[in-house]
VONU-592323 format. One record per residue: residue number from 1; x, y, z of N, C-alpha, C in turn. Coordinates in nm, 2 decimals, always signed. Each point is the difference from the previous one (the first is absolute). Example, Ala and Ser with C-alpha at 12.3 -4.5 7.8 and 13.67 -1.06 7.14 Angstrom:
REM residues 2
site num 1; nx +1.32; ny -0.57; nz +0.78; cax -0.09; cay +0.12; caz +0.00; cx +0.09; cy +0.12; cz +0.00 $
site num 2; nx -0.04; ny +0.11; nz -0.07; cax +0.09; cay +0.11; caz +0.00; cx -0.08; cy +0.11; cz +0.08 $
***
This chain:
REM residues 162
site num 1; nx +1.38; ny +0.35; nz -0.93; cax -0.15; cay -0.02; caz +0.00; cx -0.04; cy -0.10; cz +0.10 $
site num 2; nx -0.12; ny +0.00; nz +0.05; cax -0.05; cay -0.10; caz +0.12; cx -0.14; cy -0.01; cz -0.01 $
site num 3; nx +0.00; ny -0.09; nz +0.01; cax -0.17; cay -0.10; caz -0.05; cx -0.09; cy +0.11; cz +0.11 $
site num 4; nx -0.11; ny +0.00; nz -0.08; cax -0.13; cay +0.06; caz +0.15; cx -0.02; cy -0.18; cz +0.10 $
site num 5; nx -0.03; ny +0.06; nz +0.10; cax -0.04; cay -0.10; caz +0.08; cx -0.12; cy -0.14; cz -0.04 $
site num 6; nx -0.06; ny +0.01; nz -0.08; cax -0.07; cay -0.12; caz -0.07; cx +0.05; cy -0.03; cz -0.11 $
site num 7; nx +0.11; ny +0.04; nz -0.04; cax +0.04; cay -0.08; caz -0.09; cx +0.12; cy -0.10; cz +0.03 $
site num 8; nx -0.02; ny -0.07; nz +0.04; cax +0.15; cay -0.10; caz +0.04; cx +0.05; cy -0.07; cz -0.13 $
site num 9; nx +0.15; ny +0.00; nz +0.04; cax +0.07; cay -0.06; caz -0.11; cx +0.12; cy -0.05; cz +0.03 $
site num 10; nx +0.00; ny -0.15; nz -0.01; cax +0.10; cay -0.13; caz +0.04; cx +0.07; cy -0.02; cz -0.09 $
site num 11; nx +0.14; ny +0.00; nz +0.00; cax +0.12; cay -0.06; caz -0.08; cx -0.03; cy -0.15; cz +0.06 $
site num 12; nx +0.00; ny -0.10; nz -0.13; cax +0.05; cay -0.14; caz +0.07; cx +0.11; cy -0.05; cz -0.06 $
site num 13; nx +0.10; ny -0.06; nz +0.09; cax +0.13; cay -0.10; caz -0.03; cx -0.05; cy -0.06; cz +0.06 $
site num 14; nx +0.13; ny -0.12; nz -0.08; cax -0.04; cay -0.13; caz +0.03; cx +0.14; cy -0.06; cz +0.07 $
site num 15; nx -0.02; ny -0.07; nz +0.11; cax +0.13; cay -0.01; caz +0.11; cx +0.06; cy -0.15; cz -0.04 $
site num 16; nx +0.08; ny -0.02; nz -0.15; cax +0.00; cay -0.15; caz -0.03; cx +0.14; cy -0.03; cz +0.01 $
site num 17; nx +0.05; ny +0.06; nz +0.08; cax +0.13; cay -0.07; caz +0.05; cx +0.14; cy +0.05; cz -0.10 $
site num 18; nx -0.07; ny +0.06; nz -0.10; cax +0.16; cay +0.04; caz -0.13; cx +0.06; cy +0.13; cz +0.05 $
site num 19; nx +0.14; ny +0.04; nz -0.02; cax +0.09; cay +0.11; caz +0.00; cx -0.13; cy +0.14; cz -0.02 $
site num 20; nx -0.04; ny -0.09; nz -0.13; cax -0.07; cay +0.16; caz -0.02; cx -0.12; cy +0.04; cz +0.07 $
site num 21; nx -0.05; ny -0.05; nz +0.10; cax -0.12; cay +0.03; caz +0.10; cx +0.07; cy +0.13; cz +0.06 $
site num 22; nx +0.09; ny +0.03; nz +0.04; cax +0.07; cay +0.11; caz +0.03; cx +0.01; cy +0.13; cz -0.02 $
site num 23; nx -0.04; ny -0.02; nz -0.14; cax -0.02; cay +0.13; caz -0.08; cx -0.17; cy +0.05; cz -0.04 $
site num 24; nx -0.06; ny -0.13; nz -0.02; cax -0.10; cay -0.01; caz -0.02; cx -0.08; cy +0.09; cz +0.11 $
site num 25; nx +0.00; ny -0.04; nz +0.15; cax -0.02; cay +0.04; caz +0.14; cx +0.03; cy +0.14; cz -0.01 $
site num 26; nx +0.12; ny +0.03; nz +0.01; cax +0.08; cay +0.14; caz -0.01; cx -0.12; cy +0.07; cz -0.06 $
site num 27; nx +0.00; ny -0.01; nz -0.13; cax -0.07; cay +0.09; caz -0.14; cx -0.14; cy -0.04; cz +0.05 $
site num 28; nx -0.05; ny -0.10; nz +0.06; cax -0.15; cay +0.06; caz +0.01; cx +0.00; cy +0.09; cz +0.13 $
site num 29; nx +0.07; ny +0.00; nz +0.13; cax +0.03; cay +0.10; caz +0.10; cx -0.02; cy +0.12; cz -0.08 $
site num 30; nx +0.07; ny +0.02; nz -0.02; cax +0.03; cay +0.12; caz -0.10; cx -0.07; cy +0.07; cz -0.08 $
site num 31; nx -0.09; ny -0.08; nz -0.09; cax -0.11; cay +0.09; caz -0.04; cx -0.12; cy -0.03; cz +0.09 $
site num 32; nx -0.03; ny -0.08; nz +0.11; cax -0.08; cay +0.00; caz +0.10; cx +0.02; cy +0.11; cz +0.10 $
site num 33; nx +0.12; ny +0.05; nz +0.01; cax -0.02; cay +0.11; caz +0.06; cx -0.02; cy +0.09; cz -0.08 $
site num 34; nx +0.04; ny +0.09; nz -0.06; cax -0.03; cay +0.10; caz -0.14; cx -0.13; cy +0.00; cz +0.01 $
site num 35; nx -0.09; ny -0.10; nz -0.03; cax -0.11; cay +0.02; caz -0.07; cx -0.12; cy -0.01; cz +0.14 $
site num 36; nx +0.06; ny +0.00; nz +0.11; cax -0.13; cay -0.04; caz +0.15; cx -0.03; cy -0.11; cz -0.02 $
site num 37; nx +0.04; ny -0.11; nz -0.09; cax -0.03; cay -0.16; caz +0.02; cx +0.04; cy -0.09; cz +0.11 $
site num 38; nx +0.03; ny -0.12; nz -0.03; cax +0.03; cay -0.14; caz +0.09; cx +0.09; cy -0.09; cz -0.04 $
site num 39; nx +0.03; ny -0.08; nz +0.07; cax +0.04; cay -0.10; caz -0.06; cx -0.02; cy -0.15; cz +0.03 $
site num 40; nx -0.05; ny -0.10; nz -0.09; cax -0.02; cay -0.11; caz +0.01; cx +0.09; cy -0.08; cz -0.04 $
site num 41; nx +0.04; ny -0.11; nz +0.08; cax +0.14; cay -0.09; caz -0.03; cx -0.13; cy -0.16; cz -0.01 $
site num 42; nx +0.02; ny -0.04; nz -0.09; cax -0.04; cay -0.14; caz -0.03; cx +0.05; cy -0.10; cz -0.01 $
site num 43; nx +0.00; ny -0.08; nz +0.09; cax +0.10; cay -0.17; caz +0.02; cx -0.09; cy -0.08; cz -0.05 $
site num 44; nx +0.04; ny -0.08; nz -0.10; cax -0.05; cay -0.13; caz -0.05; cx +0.01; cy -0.14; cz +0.08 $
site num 45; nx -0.11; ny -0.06; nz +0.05; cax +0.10; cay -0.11; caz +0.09; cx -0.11; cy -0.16; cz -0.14 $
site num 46; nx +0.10; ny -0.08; nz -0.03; cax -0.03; cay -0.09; caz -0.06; cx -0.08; cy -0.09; cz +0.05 $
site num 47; nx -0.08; ny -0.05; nz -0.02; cax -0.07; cay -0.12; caz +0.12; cx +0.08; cy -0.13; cz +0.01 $
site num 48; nx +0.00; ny -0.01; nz +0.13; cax +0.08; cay -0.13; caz +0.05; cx -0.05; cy -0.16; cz -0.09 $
site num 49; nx +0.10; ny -0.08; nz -0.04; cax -0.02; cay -0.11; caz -0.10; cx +0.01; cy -0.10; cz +0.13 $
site num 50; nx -0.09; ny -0.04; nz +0.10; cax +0.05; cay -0.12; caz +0.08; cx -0.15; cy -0.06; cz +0.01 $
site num 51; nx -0.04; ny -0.09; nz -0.11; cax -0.15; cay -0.08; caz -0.01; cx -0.03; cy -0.08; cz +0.11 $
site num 52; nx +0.12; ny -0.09; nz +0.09; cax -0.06; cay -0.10; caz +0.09; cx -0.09; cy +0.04; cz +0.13 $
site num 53; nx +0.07; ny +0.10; nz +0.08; cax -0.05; cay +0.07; caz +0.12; cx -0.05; cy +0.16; cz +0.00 $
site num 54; nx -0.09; ny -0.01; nz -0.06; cax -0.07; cay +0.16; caz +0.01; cx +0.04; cy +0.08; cz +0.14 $
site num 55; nx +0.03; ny -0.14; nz +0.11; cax +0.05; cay +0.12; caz +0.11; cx +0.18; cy +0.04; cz +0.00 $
site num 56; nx +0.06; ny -0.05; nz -0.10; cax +0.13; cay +0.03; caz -0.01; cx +0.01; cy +0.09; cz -0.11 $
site num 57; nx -0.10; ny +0.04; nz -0.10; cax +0.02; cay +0.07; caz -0.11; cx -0.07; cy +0.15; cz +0.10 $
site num 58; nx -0.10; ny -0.05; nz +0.01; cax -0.05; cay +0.19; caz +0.14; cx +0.16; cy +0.04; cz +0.04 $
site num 59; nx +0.03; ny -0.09; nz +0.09; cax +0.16; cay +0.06; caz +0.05; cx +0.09; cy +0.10; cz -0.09 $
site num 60; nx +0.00; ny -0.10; nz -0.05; cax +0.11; cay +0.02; caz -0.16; cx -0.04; cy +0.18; cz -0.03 $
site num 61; nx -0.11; ny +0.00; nz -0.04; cax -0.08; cay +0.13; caz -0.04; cx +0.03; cy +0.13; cz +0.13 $
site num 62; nx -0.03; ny -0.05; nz +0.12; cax -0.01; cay +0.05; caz +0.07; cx +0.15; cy +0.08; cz +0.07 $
site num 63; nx +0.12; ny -0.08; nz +0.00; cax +0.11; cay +0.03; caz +0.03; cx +0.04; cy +0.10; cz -0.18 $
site num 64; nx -0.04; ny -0.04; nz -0.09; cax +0.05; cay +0.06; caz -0.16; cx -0.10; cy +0.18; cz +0.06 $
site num 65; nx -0.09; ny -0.02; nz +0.07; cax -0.11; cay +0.17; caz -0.05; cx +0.15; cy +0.07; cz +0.14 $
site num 66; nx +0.03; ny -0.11; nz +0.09; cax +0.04; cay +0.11; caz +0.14; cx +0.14; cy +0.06; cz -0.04 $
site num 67; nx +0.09; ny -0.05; nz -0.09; cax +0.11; cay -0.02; caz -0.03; cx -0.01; cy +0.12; cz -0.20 $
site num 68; nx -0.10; ny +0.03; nz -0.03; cax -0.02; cay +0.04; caz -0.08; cx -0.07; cy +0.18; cz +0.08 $
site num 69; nx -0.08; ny -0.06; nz +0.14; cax -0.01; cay +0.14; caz +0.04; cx +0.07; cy +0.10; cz +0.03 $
site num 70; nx +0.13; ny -0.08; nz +0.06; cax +0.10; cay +0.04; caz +0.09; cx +0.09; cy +0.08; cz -0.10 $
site num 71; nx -0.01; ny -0.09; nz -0.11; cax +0.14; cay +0.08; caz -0.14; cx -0.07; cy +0.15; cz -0.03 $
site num 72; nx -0.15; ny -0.03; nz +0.00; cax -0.06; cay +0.18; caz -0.01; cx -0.01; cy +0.04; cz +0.06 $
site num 73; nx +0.01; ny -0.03; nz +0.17; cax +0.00; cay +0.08; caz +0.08; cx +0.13; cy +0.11; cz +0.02 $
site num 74; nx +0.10; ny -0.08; nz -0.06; cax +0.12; cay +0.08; caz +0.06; cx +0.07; cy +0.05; cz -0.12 $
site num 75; nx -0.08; ny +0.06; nz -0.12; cax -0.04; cay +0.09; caz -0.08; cx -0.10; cy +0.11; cz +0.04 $
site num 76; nx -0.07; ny -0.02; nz +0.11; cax -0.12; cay +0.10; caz +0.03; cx +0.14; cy +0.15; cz +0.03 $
site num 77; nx +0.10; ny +0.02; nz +0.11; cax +0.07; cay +0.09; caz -0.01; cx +0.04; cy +0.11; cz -0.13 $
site num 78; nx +0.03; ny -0.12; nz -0.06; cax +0.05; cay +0.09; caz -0.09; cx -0.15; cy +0.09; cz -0.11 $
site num 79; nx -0.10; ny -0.08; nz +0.00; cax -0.11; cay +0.03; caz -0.12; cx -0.08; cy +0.12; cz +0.13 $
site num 80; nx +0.03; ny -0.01; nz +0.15; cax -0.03; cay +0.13; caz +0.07; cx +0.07; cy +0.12; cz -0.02 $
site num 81; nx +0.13; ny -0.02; nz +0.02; cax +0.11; cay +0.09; caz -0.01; cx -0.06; cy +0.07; cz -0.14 $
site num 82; nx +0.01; ny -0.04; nz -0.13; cax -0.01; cay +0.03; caz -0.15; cx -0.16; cy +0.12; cz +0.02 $
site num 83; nx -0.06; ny -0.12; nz +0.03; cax -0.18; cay +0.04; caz -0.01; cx -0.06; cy +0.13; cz +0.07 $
site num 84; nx +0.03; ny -0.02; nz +0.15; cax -0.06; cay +0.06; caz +0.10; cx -0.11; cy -0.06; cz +0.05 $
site num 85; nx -0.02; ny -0.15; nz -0.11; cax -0.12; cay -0.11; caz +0.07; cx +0.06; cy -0.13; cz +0.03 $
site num 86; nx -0.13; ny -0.04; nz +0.04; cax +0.06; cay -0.21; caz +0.01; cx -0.04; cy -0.04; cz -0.13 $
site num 87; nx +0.10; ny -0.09; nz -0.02; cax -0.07; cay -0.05; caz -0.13; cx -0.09; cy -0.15; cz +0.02 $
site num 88; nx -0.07; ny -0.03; nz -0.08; cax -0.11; cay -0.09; caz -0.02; cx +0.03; cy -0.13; cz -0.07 $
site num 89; nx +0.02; ny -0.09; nz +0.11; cax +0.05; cay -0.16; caz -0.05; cx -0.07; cy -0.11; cz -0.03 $
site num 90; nx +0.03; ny -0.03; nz -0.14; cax -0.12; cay -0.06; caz -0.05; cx +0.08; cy -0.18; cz -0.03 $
site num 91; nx -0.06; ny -0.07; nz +0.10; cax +0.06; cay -0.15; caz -0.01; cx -0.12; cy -0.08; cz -0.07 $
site num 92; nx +0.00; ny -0.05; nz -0.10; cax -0.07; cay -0.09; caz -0.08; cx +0.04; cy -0.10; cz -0.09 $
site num 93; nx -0.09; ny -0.12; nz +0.04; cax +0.08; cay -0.11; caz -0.02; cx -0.04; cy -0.04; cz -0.18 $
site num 94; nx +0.04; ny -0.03; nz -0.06; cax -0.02; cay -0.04; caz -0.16; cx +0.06; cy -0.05; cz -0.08 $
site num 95; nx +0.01; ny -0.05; nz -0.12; cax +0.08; cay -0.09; caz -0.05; cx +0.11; cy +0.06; cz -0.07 $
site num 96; nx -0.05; ny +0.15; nz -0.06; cax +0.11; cay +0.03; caz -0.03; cx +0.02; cy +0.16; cz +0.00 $
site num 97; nx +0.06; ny +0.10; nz -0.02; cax +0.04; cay +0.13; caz +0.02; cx -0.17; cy +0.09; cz -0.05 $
site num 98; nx +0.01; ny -0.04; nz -0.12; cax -0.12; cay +0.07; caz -0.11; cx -0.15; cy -0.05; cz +0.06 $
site num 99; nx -0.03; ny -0.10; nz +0.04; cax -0.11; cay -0.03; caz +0.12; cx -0.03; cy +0.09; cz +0.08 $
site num 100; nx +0.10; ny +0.01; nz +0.09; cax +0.00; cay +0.06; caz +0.13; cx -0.02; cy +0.15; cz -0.04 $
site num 101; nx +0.05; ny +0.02; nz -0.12; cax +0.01; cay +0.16; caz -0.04; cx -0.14; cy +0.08; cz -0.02 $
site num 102; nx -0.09; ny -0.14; nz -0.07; cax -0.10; cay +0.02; caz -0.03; cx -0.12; cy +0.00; cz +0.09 $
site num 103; nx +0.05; ny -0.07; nz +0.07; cax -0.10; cay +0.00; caz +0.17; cx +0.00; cy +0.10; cz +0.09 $
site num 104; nx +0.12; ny +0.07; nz +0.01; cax +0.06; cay +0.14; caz +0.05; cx -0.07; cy +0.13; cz -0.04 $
site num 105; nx +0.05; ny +0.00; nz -0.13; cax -0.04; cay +0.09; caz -0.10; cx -0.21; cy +0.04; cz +0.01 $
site num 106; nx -0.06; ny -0.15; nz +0.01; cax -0.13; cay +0.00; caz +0.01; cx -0.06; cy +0.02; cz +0.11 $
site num 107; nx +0.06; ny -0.03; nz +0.10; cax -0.07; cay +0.06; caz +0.15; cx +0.01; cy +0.12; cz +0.07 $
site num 108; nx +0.09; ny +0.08; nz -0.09; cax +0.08; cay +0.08; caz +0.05; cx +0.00; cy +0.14; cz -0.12 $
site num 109; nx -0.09; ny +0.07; nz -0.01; cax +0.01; cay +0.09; caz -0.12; cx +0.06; cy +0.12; cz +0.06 $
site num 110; nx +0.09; ny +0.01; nz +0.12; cax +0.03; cay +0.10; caz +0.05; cx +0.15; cy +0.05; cz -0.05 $
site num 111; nx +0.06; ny -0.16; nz -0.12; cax +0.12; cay -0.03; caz -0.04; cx -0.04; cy +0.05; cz -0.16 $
site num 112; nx +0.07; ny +0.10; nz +0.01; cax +0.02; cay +0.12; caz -0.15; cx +0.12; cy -0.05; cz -0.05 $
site num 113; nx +0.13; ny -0.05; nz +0.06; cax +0.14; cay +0.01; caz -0.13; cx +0.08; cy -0.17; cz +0.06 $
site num 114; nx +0.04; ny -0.07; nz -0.06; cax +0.08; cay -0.13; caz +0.02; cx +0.12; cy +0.05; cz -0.05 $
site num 115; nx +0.11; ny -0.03; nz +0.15; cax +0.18; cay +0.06; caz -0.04; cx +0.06; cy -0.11; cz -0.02 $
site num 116; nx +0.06; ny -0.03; nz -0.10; cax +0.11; cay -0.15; caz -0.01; cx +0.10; cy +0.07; cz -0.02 $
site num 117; nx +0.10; ny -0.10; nz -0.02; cax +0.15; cay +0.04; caz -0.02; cx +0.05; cy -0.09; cz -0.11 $
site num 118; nx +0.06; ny +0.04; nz -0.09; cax +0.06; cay -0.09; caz -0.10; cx +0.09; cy -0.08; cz +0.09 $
site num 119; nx +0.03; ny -0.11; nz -0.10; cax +0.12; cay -0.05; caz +0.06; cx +0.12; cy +0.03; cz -0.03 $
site num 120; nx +0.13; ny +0.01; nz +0.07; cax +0.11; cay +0.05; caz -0.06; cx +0.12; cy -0.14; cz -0.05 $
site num 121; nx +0.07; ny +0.01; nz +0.01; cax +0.15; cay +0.00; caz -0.08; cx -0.02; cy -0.13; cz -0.12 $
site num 122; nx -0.08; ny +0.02; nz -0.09; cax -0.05; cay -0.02; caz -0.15; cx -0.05; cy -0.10; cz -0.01 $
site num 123; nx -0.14; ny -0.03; nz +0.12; cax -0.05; cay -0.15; caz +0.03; cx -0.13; cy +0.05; cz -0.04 $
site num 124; nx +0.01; ny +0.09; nz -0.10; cax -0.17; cay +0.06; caz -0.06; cx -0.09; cy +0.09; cz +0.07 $
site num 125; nx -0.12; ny -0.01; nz +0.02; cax -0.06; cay +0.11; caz +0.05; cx -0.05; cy -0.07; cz +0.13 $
site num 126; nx +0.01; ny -0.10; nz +0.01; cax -0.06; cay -0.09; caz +0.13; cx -0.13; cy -0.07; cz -0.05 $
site num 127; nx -0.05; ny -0.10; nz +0.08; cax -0.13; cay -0.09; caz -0.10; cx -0.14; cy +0.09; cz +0.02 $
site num 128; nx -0.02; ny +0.10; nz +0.15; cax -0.12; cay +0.05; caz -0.03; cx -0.01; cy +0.10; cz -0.08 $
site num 129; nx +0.11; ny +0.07; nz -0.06; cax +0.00; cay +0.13; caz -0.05; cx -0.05; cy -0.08; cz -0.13 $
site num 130; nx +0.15; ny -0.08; nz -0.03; cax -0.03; cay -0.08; caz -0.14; cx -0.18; cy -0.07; cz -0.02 $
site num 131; nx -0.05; ny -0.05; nz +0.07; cax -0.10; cay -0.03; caz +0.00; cx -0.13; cy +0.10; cz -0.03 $
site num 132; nx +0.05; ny +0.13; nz +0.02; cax -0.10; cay +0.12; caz +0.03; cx +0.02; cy +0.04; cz -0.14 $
site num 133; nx +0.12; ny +0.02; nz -0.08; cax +0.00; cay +0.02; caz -0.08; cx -0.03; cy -0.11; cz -0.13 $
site num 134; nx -0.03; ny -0.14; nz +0.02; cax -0.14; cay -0.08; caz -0.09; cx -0.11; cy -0.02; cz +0.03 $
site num 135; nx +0.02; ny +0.04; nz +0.11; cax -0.20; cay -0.04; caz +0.04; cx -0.07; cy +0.14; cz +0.06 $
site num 136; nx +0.06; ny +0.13; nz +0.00; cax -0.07; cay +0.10; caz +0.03; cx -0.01; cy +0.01; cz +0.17 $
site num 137; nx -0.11; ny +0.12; nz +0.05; cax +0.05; cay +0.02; caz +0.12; cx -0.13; cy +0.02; cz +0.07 $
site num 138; nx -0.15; ny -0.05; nz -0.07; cax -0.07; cay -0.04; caz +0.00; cx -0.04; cy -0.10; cz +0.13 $
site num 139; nx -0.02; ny +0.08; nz +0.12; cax -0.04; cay -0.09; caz +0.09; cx -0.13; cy +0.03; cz +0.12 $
site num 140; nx -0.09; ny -0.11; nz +0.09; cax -0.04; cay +0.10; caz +0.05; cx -0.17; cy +0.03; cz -0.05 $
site num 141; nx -0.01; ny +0.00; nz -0.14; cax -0.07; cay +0.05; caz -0.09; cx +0.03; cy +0.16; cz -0.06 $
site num 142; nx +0.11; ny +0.06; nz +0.04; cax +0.07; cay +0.10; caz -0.02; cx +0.09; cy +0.02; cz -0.06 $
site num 143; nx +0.08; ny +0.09; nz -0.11; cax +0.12; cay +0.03; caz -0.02; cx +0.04; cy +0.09; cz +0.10 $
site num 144; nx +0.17; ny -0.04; nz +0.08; cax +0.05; cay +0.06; caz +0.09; cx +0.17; cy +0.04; cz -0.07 $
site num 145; nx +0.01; ny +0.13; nz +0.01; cax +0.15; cay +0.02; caz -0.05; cx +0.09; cy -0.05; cz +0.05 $
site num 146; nx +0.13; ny -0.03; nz -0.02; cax +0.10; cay -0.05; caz +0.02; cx +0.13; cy +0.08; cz +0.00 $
site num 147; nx +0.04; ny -0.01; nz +0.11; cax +0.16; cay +0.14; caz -0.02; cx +0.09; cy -0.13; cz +0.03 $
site num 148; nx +0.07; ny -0.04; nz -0.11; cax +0.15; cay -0.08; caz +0.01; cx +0.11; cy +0.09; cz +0.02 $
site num 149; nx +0.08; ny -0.03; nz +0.08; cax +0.11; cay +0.06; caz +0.02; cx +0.14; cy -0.07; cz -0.03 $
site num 150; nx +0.10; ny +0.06; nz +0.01; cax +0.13; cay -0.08; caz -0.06; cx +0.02; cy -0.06; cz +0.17 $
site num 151; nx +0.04; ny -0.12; nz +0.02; cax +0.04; cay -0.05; caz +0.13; cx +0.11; cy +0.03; cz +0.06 $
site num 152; nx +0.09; ny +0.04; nz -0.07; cax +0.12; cay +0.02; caz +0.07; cx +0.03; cy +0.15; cz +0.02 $
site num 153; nx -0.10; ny +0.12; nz -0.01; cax -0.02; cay +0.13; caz +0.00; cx +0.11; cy +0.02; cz +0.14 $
site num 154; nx +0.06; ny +0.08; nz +0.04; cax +0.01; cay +0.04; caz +0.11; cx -0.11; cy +0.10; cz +0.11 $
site num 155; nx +0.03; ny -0.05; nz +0.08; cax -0.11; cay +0.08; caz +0.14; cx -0.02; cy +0.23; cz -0.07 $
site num 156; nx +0.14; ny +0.01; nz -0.06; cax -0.02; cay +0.14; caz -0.02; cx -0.06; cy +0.00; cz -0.16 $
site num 157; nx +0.02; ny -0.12; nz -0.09; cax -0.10; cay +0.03; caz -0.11; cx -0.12; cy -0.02; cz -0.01 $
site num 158; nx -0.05; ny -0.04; nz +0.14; cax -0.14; cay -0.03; caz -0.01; cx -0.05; cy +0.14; cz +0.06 $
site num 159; nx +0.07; ny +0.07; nz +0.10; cax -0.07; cay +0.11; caz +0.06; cx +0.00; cy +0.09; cz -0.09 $
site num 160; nx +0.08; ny +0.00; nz -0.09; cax +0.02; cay +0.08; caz -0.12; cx -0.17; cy -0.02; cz -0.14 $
site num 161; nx -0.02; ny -0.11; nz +0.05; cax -0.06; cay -0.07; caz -0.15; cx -0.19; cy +0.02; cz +0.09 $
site num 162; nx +0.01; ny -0.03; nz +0.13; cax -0.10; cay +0.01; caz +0.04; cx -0.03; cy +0.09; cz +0.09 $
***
């Protein structure tokens, strides 16, 4: 099935550095292509903690966005390869994961499904899953679904699952 042309529809992951971003990426590819969607990769950058020189903390910030662009950039291949598009990189800076999620989520209503990845080898579900599952998914001013996936799926169980 494939969306009509005015209806767009964005998978977002979130690029936070764990094992399971890998799978996460993969499985939104995956049903971003299937379905004529996209894909949005979202980097969290924390704001720099240096109070004395506001002109040393800009830096700080400024070398964290180039260095955080470049890790998504060279993910763009593979999310083309999967897609048949470019995917859409969303760097925002905030205190914490669920912030940024909610600032994303709200500017951006073109984002229909959020893909995480559990965490694997028995360290729980990971803190944003875990967190989604006590505080709801409520962001935005929207409820947005949530597809969790097992992290350590292999590349053929995902093409399988998505």
């Amino acid at each position: 099935m494939t969306l009509q042309a005015g209806s767009p529809r964005k998978f977002l992951v979130i690029a936070d550095g764990s094992a399971e971003f890998a799978a996460a990426l993969r499985f939104a590819c995956r049903r971003a292509h299937s379905t004529g969607g996209s894909v949005a990769v979202l980097r969290v950058l924390s704001p720099a903690v240096f109070e004395h020189w506001s002109g040393v903390r800009g830096e700080i910030e400024r070398q964290a966005r180039e260095e955080a662009l470049e890790e998504l950039e060279a993910m763009a291949p593979l999310v083309r390869a999967e897609t048949g598009r470019d995917p859409e990189f969303l760097l925002l800076q905030a205190e914490d994961t669920r912030a940024a999620l909610r600032r994303a989520i709200s500017e951006d209503r073109d984002i229909k499904i959020l893909v995480l990845a559990a965490a694997t080898g028995g360290r729980g579900p990971g803190p944003l899953v875990a967190s989604i599952a006590r505080e709801g998914v409520r962001w935005g001013g929207r409820n947005l679904p949530v597809t969790v996936v097992p992290g350590d799926l292999s590349d053929a169980e995902i093409d399988d699952l998505a």
